[in-house]
Structures are given as C-alpha cells and as structure tokens.
N, C-alpha and C positions, 0 to 999 in steps of 0.2 A: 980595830974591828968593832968597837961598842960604836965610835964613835959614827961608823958608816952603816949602822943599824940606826941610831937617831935620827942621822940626816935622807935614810929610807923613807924612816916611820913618819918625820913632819910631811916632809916628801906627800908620802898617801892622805898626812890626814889635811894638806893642803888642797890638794886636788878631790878630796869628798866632797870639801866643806863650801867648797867649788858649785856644787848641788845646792846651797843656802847664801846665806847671805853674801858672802864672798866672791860669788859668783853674779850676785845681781849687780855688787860694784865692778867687776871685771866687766863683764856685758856695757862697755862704754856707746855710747848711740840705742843701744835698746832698753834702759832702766835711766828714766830720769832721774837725778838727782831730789832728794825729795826737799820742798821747801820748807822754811824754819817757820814756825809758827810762835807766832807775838799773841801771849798769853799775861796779861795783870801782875805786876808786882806780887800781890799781896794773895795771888790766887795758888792756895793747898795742892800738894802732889797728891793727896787725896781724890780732889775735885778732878783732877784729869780723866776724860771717859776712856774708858777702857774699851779697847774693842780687839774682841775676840781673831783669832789669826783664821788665815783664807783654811777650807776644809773641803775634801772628796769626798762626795757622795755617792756619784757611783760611776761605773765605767762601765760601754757597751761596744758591743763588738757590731759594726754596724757597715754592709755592704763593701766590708773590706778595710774600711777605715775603724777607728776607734775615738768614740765621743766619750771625754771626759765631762762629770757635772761636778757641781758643786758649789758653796756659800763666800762669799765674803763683803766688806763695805759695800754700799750701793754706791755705783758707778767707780768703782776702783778697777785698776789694772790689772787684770791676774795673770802671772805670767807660768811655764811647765819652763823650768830648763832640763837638760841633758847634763853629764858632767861637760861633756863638749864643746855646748851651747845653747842657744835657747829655741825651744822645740815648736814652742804656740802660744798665743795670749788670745786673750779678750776683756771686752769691761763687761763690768756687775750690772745691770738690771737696777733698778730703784728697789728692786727686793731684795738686791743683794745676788739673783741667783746668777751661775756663765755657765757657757758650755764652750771646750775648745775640740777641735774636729782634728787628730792626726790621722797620718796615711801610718797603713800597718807595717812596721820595719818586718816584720815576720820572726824575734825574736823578742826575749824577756828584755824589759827596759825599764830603766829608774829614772825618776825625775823629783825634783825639786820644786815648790809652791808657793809662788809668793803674791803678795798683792799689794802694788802703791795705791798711794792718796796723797793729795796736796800735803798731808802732815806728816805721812811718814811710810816705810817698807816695813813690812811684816813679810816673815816666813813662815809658812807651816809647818808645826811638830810631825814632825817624822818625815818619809819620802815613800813615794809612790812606785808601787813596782805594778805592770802592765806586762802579763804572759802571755808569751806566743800565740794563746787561744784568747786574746782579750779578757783576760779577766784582772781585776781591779785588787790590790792587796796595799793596805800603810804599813810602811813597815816602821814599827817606834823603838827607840834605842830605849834598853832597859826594860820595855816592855812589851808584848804582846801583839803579832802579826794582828791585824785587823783584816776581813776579808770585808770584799763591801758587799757581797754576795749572799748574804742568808737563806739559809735551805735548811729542810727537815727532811727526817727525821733529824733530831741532836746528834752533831757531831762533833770529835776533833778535827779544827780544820789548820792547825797550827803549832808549830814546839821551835819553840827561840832557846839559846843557849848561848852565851861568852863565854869567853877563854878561861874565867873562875869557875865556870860548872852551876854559874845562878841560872835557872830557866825559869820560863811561864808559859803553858799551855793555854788556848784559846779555844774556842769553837761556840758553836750554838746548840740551842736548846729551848723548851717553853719558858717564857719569862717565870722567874723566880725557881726555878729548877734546883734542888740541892743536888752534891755531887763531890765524890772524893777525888784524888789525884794518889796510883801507885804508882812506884816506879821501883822494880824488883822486888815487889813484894813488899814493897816498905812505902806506910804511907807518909806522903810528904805535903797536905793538904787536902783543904775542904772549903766548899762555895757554892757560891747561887749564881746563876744566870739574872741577867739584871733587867729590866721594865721590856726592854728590846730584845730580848732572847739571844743576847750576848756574854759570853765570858771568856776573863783573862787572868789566871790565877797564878799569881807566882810562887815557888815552891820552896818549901820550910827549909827547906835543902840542897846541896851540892850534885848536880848531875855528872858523875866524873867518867871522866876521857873513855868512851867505848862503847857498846852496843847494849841496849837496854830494853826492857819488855815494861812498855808502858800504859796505863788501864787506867780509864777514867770511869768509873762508877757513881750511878744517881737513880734518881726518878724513871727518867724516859733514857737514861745512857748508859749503854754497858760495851766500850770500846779498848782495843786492844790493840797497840800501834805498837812499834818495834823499832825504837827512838837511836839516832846513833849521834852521840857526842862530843866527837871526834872535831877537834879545834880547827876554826881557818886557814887552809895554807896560805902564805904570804901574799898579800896584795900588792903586790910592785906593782902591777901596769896597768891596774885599773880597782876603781875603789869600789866593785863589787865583780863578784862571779854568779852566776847563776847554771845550774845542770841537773838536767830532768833525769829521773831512775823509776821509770815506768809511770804508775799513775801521782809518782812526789816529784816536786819540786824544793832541789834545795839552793841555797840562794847564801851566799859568805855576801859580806857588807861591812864600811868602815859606817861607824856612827859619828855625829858630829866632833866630839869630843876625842878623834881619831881610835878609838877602839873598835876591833872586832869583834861581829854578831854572827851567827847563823840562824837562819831560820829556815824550818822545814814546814811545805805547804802540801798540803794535804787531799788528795782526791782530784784531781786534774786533767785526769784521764791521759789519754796518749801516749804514746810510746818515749821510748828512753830515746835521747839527743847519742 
C-alpha cells in the first residue's frame, strides 16, 4: 500500500513539474535544445552574468482572448506551456519586453514560463494561474499568491497554506503600510507593504486543519476573511484543481518539489462553479 502511494505521489509530482523544466525537455520539436557556450579556461563562476528568469506582468482580458505580458532576455523565446502542452510563445523585443495572445478556454488555467537563448532555458518561479474572468495570479511554492492586478482600497487578496499549516497572506495597500496578521484571535504577525503597495507576510505560526476567522489589521486595513484550511484532496489526475465558492476562488496545486499548496483568491466576483 505505501508503496502504490509513492509510485501515485512521483506519478503527480512528474506530470506538475511537466509545467517547468521537464516539460520544456519533453516538448521535443518546440524547445530547442539550448547550445553550450565556450567560455575561457581561467574565467570565474563568479564572472558568469546572471540573468534574471522570464516574469508576468500582467494579464488582460481582451475581446475574448487573453494577452499575457511580461520581461525576459531581449530577443529570447518565451514560451506558456499547459501541463498538456505548449500553449503560446513569442520572442523578447530588444527591451526585453513579449506579449503572447491566447484564445479564452473559458475556465481557470495554469501555465508554466520559460525562456530560451543561445546559452541556455530558464524557468520562471512559480506558475501562472489565468481565471475564467481573465485575471492574472503567480502562484509561488512556499510563498505568497501574487495578483498582477493591484487595486485600492487595501485589501486581502490571497491565503496560501500546505499540508504543515505554514501560510502567507498577501494583498495590497499604500506602499509602506504597517499591519498585523490574527488569526483566532491570536496574533501571528506584523508587516509593511512594500515600495509597490504590495504584501506577503508569512505567519509565526501553524494554521491547523479547519475553519478560521482571519483579520488583517493596519493603517488603511481593517479586513475579516473566514479562512478554511482544510488540506488537498489528492491530486491523481491532474496537478492542480481549481473551484470557485462565490466571490473566492480556491485553487489545490502540486508545487515543484511535488508538495501540496492551496491557495485562496480573494474578491473575483461571480458565482460559485
């Protein structure tokens, strides 16, 4: 029995990771093999430039389709895959900047971000979720939904939690913004909103298994969510779920590392799926 719960668990965390790198080598005929770069004997692993992984900026909902943007090398490849396969590319701009134009499936969908260059495939941290109403969320293992969508008044627009009960609450507010984090009454953090009127606070504490009365308190925030932390049910047939319950969206996910996340997205309007 242990042993056909192992061969489940690689199982899913094969096919997530399917979404990263794994998947750009699978995708045979659409991800060039990247070529080896002849670099000086005597030249420092230091000296190697660094460059930064492809990133989303933002995502629109746009005459029915959806235009992804975002940064990476100039003139590199960027490619969206699916777990399935691959969704859309484009090359960078000399600025670095691409936009790729999908048709709207009419459902929540995740994708994976990567971008060649003559020297090598990079992946983007984290993966991109795209809600039924077009809107634009990174979802990062370990840490903090990102929305790409910033909006005022200060809100919670997010609560990540694994299967330990570690979370991080996210949302927005006036840059520099102080602000605590309850949860049952019991505080479990304090923090600022950062230059960009974003935060991602992860919390001094365990969020355990059940329904919670969660309140983020500051400056410009005085919010009251009613958080449930109720673990993943099993990802056998696909390495994320997503199911809307009114104006939230909750979303189970394998992260690279084949662990389970959940994250709860916040304010989305619409009716329950």
């Amino acid at each position: 029995m242990r042993r056909s719960v192992d061969q489940t668990v690689r199982q899913k965390q094969s096919l997530f990771i399917g979404l990263g790198a794994v998947l750009l080598v699978s995708l045979t005929g659409c991800v060039p093999a990247a070529k080896p770069v002849q670099k000086p004997a005597a030249r420092l692993a230091s000296e190697i430039d660094y460059q930064p992984p492809p990133q989303v900026t933002s995502v629109r909902n746009i005459a029915g389709d959806i235009e992804v943007f975002g940064t990476a090398a100039a003139k590199a490849t960027v490619r969206l895959a699916r777990p399935t396969g691959l969704a859309g590319q484009a090359v960078a701009d000399k600025g670095g900047h691409w936009v790729i134009r999908l048709p709207s499936s009419g459902q929540t969908e995740i994708y994976g971000v990567s971008e060649t260059t003559p020297e090598r495939v990079l992946q983007a941290s984290g993966y991109l979720l795209v809600t039924q109403g077009g809107m634009g969320v990174v979802l990062r293992s370990g840490a903090g939904a990102l929305a790409l969508a910033p909006s005022m008044p200060a809100r919670v627009s997010a609560f990540d939690v694994d299967r330990e009960g570690g979370a991080v609450v996210s949302g927005f507010g006036p840059a520099g913004m102080k602000f605590s984090v309850w949860v049952d009454g019991n505080k479990l953090g304090e923090g600022r909103a950062d230059p960009q009127g974003r935060f991602a606070l992860p919390l001094t504490g365990p969020v355990n298994v059940g329904h919670h009365s969660l309140k983020v308190f500051g400056e410009a925030i005085d919010a009251i969510l009613n958080v449930d932390a109720t673990p993943a049910a099993s990802l056998a047939s696909s390495p994320y779920r997503a199911v809307q319950y009114g104006p939230d969206l909750k979303v189970d996910w394998m992260t690279p590392g084949g662990g389970e996340q959940t994250t709860w997205i916040y304010g989305l309007g619409g009716g329950a799926k």
